[in-house]
N, CA, C and O atoms as a GROMACS GRO file, in nm:
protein
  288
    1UNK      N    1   3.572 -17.529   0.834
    1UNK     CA    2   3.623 -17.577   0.960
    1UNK      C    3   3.527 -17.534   1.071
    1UNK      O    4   3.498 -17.415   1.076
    2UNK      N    5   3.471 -17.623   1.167
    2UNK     CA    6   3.357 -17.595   1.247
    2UNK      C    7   3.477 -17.532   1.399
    2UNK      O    8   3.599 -17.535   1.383
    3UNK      N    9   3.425 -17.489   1.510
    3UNK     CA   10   3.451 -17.473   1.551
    3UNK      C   11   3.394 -17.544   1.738
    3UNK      O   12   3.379 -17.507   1.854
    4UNK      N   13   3.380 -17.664   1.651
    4UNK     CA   14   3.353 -17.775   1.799
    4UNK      C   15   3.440 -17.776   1.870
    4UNK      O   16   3.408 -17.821   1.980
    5UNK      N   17   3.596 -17.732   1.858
    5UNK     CA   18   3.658 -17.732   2.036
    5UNK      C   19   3.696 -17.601   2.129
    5UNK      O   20   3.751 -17.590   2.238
    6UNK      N   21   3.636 -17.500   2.029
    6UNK     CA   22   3.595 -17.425   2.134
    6UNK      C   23   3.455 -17.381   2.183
    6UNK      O   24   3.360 -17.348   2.112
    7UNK      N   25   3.461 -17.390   2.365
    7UNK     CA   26   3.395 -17.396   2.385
    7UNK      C   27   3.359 -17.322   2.530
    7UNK      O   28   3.373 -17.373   2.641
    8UNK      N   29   3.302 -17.164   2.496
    8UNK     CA   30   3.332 -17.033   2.544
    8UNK      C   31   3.301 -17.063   2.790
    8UNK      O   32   3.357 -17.010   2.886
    9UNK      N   33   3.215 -17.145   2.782
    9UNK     CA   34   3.192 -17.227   2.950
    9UNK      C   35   3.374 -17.243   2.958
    9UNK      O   36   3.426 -17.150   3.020
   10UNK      N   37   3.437 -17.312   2.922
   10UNK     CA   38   3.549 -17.364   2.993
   10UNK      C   39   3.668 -17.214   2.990
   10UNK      O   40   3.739 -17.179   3.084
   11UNK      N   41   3.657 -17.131   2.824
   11UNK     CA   42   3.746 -16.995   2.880
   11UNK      C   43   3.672 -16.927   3.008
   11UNK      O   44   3.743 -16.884   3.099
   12UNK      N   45   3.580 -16.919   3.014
   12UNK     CA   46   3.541 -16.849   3.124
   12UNK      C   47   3.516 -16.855   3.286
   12UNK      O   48   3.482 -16.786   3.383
   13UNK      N   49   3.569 -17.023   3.235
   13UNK     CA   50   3.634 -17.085   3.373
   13UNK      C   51   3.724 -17.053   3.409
   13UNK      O   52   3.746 -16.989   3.511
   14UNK      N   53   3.820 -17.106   3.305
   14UNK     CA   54   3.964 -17.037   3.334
   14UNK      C   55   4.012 -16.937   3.406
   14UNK      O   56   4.076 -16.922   3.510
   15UNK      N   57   3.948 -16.852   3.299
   15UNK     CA   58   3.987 -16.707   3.358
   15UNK      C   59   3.918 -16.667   3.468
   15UNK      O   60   3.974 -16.573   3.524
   16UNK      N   61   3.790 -16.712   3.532
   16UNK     CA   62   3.756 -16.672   3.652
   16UNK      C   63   3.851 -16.795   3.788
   16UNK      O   64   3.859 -16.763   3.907
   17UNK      N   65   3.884 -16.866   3.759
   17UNK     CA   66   4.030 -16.888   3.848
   17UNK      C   67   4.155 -16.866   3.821
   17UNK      O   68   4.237 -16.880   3.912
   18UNK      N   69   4.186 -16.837   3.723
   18UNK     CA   70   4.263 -16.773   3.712
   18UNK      C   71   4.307 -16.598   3.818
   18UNK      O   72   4.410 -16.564   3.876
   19UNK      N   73   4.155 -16.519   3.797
   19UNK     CA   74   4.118 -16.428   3.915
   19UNK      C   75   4.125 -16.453   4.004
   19UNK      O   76   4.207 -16.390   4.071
   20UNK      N   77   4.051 -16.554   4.066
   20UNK     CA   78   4.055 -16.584   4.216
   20UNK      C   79   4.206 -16.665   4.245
   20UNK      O   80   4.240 -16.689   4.361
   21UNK      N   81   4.232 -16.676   4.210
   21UNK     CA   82   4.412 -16.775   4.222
   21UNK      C   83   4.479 -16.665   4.225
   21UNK      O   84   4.596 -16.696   4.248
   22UNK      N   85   4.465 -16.514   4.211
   22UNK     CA   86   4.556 -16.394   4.174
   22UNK      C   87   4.492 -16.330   4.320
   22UNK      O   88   4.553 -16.290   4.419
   23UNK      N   89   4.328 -16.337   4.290
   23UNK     CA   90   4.323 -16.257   4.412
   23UNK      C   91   4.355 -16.323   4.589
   23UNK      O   92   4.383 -16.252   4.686
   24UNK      N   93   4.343 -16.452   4.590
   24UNK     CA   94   4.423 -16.500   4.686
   24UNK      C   95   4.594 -16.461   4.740
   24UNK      O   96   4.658 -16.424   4.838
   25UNK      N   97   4.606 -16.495   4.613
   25UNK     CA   98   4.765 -16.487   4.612
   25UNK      C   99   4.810 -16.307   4.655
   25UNK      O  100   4.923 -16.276   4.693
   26UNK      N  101   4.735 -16.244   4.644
   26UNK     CA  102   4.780 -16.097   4.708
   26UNK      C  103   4.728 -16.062   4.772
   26UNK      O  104   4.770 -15.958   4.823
   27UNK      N  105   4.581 -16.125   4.826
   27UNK     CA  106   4.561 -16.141   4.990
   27UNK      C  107   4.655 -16.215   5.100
   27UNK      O  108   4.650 -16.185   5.219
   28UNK      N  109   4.733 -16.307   5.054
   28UNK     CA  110   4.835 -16.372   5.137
   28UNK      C  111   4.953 -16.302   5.133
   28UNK      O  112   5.028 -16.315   5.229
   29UNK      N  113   4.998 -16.197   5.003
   29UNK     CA  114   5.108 -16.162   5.061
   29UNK      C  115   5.086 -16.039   5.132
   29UNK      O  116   5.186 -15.985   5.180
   30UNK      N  117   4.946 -15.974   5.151
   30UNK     CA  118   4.943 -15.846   5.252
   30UNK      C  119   4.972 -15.925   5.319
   30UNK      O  120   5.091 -15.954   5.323
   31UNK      N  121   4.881 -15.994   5.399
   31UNK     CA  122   4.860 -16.096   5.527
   31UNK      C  123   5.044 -16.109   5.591
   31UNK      O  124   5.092 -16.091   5.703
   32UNK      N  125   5.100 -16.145   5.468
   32UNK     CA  126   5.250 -16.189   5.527
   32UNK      C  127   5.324 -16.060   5.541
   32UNK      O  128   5.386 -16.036   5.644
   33UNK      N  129   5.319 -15.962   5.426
   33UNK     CA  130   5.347 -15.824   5.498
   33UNK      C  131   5.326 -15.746   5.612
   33UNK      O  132   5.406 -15.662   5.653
   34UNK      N  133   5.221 -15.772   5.661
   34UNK     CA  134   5.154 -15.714   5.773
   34UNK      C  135   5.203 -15.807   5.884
   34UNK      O  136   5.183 -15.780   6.003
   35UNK      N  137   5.280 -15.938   5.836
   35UNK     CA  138   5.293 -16.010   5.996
   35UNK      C  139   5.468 -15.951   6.026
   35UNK      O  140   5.528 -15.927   6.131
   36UNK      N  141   5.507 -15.943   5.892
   36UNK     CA  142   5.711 -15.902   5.910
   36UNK      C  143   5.702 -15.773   6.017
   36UNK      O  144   5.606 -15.700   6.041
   37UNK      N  145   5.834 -15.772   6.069
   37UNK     CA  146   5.834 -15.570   6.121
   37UNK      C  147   5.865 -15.527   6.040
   37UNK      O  148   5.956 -15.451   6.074
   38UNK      N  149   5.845 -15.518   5.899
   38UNK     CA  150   5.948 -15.396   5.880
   38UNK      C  151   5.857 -15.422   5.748
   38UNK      O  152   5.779 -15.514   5.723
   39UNK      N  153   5.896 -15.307   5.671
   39UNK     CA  154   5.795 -15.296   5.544
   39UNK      C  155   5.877 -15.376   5.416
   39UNK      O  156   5.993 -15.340   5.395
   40UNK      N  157   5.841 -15.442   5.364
   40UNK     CA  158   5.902 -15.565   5.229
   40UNK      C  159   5.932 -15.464   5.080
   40UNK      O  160   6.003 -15.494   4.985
   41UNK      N  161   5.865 -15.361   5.097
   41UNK     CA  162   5.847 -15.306   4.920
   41UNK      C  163   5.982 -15.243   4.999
   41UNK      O  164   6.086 -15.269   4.938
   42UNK      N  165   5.997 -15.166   5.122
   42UNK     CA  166   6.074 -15.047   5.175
   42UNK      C  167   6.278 -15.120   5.097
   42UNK      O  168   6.371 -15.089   5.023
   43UNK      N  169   6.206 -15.270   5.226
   43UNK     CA  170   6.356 -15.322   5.219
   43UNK      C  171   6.422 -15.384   5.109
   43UNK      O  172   6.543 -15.407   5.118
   44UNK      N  173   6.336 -15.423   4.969
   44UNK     CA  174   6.347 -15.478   4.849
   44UNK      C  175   6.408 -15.348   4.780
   44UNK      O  176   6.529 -15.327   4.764
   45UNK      N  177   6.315 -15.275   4.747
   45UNK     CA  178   6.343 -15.210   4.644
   45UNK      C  179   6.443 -15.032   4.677
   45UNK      O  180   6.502 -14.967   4.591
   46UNK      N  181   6.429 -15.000   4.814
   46UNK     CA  182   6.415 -14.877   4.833
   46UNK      C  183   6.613 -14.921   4.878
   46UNK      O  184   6.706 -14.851   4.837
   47UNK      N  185   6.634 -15.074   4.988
   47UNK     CA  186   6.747 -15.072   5.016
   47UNK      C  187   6.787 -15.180   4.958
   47UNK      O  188   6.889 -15.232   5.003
   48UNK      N  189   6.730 -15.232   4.861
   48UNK     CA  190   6.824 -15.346   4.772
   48UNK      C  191   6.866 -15.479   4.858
   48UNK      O  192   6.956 -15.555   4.821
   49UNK      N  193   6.798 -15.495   4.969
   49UNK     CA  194   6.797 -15.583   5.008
   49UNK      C  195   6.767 -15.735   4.916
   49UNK      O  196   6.649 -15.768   4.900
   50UNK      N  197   6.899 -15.838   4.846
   50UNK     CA  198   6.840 -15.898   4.778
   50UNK      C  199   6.820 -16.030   4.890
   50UNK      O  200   6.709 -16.077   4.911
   51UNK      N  201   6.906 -16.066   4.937
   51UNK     CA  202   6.853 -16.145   5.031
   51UNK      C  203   6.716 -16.132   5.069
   51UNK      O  204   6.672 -16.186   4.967
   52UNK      N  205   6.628 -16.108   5.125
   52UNK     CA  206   6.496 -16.065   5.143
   52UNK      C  207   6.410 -16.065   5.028
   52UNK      O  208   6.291 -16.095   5.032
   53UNK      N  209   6.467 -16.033   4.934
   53UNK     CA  210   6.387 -16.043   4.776
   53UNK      C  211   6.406 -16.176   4.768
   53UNK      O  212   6.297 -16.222   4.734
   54UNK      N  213   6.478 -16.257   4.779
   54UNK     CA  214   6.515 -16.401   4.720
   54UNK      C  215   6.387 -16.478   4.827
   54UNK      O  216   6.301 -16.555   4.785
   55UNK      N  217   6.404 -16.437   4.964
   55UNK     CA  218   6.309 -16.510   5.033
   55UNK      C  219   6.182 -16.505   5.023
   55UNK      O  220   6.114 -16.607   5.038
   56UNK      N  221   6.122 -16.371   4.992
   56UNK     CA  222   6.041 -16.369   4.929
   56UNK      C  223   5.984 -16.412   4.821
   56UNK      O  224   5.879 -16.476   4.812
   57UNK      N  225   6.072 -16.370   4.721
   57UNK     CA  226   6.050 -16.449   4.599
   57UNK      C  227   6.008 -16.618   4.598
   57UNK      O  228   5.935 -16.653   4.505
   58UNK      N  229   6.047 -16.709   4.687
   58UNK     CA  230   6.046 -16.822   4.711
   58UNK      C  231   5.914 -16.860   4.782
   58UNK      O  232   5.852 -16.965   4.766
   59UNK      N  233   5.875 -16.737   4.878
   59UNK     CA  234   5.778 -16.775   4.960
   59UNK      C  235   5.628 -16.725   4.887
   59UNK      O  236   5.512 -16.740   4.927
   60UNK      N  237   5.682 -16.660   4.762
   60UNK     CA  238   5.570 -16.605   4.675
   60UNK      C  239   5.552 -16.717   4.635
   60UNK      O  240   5.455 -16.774   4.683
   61UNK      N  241   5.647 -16.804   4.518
   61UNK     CA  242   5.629 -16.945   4.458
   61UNK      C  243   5.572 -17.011   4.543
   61UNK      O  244   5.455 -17.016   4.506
   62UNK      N  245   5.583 -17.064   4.632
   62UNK     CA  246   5.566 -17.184   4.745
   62UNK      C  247   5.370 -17.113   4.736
   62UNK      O  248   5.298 -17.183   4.665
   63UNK      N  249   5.319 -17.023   4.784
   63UNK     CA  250   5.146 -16.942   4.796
   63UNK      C  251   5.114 -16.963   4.616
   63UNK      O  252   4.997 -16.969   4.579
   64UNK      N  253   5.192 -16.969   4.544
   64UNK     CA  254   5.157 -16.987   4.376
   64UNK      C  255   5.100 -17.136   4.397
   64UNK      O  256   4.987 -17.184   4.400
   65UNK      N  257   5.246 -17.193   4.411
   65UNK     CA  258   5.188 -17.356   4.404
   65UNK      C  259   5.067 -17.432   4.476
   65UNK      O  260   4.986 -17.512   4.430
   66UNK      N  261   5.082 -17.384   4.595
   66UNK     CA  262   4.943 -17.429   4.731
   66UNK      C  263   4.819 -17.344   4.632
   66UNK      O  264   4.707 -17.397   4.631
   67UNK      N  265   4.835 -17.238   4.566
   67UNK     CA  266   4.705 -17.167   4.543
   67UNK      C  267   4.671 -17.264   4.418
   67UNK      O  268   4.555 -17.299   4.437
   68UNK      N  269   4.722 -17.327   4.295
   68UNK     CA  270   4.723 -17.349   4.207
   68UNK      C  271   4.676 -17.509   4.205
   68UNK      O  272   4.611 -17.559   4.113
   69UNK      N  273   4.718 -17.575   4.319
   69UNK     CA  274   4.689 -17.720   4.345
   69UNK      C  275   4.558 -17.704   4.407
   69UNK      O  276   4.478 -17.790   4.372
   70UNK      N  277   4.515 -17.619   4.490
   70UNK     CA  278   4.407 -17.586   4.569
   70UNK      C  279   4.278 -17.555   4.432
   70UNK      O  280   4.169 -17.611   4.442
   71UNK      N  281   4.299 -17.492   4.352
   71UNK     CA  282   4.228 -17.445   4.252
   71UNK      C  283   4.212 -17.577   4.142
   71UNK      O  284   4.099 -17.589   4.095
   72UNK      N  285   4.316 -17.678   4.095
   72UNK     CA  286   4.335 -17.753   4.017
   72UNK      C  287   4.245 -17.854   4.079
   72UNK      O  288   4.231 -17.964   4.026
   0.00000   0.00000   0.00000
């Protein structure tokens, strides 16, 4: 069995956007941390704020998708 469909240029595409699609994506959520008052890890995890987790969570997806179409 030859191994004509793999073909090591396109993994190494991948995975180098794959990187940059990750490292965007957590340059935007400092960026959005740094614009809230109040600290996001503090009010998620420290006061269980799930409301705030949910919005987040959503506004993480929404920077996934724009990063992922942007990259595609």
């Amino acid at each position: 069995m030859t191994m004509e469909w793999f073909k090591p240029d396109i993994v190494l595409n991948s995975v180098l956007y794959a990187l940059i699609g990750v490292a965007i994506f957590w340059l935007s959520f400092i960026v959005i941390d740094k614009l809230t008052p109040y600290n996001l890890w503090e009010e998620i995890v420290e006061k269980q704020n799930k409301a705030l987790g949910m919005v987040v969570a959503a506004m993480s997806l929404g920077i996934c998708i724009i990063v992922a179409a942007a990259i595609h």
